[in-house]
C-alpha positions in Angstrom: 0.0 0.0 0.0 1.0 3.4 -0.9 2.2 5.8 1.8 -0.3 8.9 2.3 0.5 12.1 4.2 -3.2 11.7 5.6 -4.7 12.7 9.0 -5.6 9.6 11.6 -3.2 7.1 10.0 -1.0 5.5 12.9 2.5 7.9 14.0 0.3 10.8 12.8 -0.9 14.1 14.4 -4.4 14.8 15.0 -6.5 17.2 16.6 -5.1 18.5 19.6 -2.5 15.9 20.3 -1.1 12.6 19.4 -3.1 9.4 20.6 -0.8 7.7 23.6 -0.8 4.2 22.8 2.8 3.3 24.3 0.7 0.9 26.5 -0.3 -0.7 23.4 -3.9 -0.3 24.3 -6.1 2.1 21.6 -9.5 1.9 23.7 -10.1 2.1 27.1 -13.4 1.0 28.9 -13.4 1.0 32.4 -16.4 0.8 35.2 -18.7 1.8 32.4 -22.5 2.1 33.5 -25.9 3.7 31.9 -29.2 3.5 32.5 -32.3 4.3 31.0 -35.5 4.8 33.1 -34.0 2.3 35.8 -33.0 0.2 33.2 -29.0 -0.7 33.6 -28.0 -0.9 30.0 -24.2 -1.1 30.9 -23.2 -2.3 34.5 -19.8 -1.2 35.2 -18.5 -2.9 32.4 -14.5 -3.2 31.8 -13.1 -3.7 28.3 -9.3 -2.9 26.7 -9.2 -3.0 22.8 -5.7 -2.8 21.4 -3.7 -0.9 18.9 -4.4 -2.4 15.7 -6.7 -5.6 16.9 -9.4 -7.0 15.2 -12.1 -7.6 18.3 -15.8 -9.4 17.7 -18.5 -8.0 20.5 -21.1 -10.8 20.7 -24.3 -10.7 23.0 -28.1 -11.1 23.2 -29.9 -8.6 22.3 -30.1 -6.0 25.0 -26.3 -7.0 26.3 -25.3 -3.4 26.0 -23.0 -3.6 22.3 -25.0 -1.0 21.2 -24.8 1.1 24.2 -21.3 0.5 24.5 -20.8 2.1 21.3 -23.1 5.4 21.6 -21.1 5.7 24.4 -17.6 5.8 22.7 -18.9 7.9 19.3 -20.5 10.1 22.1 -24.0 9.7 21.1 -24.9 8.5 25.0 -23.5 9.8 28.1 -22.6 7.5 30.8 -23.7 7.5 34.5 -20.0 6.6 35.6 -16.9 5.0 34.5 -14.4 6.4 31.6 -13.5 5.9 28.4 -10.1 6.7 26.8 -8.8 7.1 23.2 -5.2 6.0 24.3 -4.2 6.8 27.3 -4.6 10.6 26.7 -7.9 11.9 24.6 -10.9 11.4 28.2 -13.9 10.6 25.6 -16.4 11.6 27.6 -15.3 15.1 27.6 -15.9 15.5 23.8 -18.4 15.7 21.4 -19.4 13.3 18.3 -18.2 15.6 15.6 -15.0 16.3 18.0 -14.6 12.1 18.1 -14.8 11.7 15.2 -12.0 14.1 14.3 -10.1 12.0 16.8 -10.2 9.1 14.4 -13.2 6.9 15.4 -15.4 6.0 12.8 -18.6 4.0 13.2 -20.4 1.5 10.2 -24.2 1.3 11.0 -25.8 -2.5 10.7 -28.3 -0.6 7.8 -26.2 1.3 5.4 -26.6 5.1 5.3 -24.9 5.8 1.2 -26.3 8.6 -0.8 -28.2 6.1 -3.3 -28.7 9.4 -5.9 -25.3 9.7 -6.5 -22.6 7.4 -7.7 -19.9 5.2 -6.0 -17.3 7.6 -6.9 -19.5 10.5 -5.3 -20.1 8.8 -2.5 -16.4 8.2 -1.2 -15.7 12.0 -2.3 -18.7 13.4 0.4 -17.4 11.0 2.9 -13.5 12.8 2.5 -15.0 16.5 3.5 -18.0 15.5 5.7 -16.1 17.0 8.7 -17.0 20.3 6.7 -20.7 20.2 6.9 -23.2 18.6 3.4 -23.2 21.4 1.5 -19.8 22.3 1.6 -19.1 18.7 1.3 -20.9 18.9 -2.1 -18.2 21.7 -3.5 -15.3 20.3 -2.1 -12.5 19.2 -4.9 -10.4 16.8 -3.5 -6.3 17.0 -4.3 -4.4 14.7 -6.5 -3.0 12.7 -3.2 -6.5 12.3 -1.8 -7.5 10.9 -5.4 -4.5 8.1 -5.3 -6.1 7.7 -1.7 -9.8 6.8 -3.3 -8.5 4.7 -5.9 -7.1 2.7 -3.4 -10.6 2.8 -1.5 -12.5 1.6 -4.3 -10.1 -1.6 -4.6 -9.9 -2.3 -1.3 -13.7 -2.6 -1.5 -14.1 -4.3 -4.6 -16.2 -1.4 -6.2 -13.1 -0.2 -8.7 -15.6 -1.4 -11.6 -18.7 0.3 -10.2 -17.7 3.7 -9.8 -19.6 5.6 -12.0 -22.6 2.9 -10.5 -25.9 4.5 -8.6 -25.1 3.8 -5.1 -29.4 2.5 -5.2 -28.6 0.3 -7.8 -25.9 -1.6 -6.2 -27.0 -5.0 -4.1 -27.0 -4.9 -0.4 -24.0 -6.5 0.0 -22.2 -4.1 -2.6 -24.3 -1.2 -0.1 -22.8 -2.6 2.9 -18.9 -2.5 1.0 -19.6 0.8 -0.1 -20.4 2.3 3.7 -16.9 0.2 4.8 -15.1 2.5 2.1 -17.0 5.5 3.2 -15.4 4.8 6.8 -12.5 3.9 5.4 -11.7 7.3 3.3 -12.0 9.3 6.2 -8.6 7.5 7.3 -10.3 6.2 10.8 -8.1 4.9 13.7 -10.5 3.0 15.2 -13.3 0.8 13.3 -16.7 0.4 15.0 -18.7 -1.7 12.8 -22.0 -3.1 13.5 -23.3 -6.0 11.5 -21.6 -5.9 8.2 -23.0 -9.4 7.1 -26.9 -9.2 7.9 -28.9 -10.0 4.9 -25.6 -10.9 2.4 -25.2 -13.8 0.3 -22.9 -16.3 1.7 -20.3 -14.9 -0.8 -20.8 -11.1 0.2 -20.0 -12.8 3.8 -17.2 -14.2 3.0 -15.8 -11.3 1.1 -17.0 -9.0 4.5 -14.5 -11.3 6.3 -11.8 -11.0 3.8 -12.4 -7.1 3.8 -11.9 -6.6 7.7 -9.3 -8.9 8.2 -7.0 -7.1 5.5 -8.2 -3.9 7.4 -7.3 -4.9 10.7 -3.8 -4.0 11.7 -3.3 -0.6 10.1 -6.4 -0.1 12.0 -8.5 -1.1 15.0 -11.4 -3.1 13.7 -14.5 -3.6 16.5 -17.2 -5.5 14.8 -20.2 -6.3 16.4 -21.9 -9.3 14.9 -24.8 -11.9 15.7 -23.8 -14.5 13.0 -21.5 -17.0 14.7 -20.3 -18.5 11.6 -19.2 -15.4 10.6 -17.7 -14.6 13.9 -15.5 -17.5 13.6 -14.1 -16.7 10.5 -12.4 -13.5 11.8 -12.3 -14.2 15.2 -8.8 -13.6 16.8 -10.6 -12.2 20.5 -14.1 -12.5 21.3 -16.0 -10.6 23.9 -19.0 -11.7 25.3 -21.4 -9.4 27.1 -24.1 -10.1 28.8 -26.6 -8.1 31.2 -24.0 -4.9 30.2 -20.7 -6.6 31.3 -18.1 -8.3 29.8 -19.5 -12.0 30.7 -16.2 -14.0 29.4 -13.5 -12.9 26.8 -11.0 -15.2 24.8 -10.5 -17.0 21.4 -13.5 -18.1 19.8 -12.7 -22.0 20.6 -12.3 -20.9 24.9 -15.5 -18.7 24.0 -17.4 -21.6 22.6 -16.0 -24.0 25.6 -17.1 -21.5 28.4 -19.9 -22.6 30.3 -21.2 -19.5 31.5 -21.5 -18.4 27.7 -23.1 -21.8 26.2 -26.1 -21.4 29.3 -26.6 -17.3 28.6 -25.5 -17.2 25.1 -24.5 -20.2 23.3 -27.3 -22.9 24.3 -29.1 -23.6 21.4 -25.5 -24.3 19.4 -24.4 -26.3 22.0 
């Protein structure tokens, strides 16, 4: 892969000041709890991504993965605990457009593309959203950041369906498309919620082809309901349950936990 002078790619500056990661940690969760209307949807829940990991999140519905995210894109606030971007950017303390800046980017499980315009089009709004829609609409991207899209639109299979309606294009091509739209913004950190629901076995597989090649460069949290998927990327596996972590490990001690085959697992086992 070419080298790009771009904002949010690992050793460089961003806003305010470089993200800490001597500790080899990239994500910090730590005594996390919220509630809604006595509801604990996160109960002082403890999790450490690192630099550069790929990490599954798996749970029953109403575990708290979706919480847990809100919470780190700033969506939701939390009732206590902390959240840190490395050891030195306090999450809490910003705002979504400001953590965002930061280098966290978040994937939807229903893709959110601009299905009037192209492919192309598409990737080119996602490089100047920081700058407001309509601005985003007159912005003329350099040379470099052209080289950068190319590289997008390969990356996500799309090179030949460029000048393609972003409506047109299946729901697995949709779901390829939003990666990319992540991916032009040069995140750090990958939240990415459901990439395979409603694909083709083949779009699956090619999901789990595109996020383990992405993984590495980048951080890559995917949150994911389809175990056979999950066990095709798998390298750590958390499991939450009732809004804390409930067991944590490689897929095959996952599967072997008891706590997770009785809460989680049961009708597999």
């Amino acid at each position: 892969m070419k080298s790009f002078n771009w904002p949010h790619r690992r050793g460089d500056k961003i806003p305010e000041k470089a993200v800490d990661v001597s500790h080899q940690v990239l994500l910090y969760v730590e005594d996390l709890s919220v509630s809604f209307d006595g509801f604990k949807a996160l109960n002082h829940l403890n999790l450490y991504i690192n630099d550069g990991e790929l990490r599954c999140l798996i749970g029953a519905n109403g575990a708290g993965k979706t919480t847990l995210m809100d919470v780190i894109t700033g969506k939701t606030r939390c009732d206590e605990g902390q959240v840190f971007f490395g050891q030195n950017h306090n999450l809490l303390r910003y705002q979504e457009a400001e953590i965002a800046q930061l280098g966290i980017g978040r994937k939807f499980q229903k893709p959110t593309v601009f299905e009037a315009h192209d492919v192309n089009t598409n990737l080119e709004l996602a490089l100047g959203q920081q700058k407001g829609l309509w601005a985003s609409l007159r912005y003329r991207i350099s040379g470099e950041q052209r080289q950068w899209l190319e590289y997008v639109l390969e990356t996500i299979g799309l090179s030949e369906h460029r000048y393609q309606l972003a409506g047109s294009l299946s729901h697995g091509q949709k779901q390829w498309l939003e990666i990319g739209m992540l991916l032009a913004s040069q995140p750090r950190l990958m939240l990415v919620d459901e990439p395979v629901a409603g694909m083709t076995p083949q779009e699956t597989e090619r999901t789990a082809e595109l996020l383990t090649q992405l993984a590495g460069e980048r951080t890559v949290v995917v949150v994911e309901h389809d175990m056979e998927f999950v066990r095709s990327i798998a390298r750590t596996v958390t499991v939450l349950h009732q809004g804390s972590v409930l067991a944590e490990g490689t897929m095959e001690q996952i599967q072997n936990d008891p706590k997770v085959i009785e809460v989680y697992l049961g009708e597999e086992a």
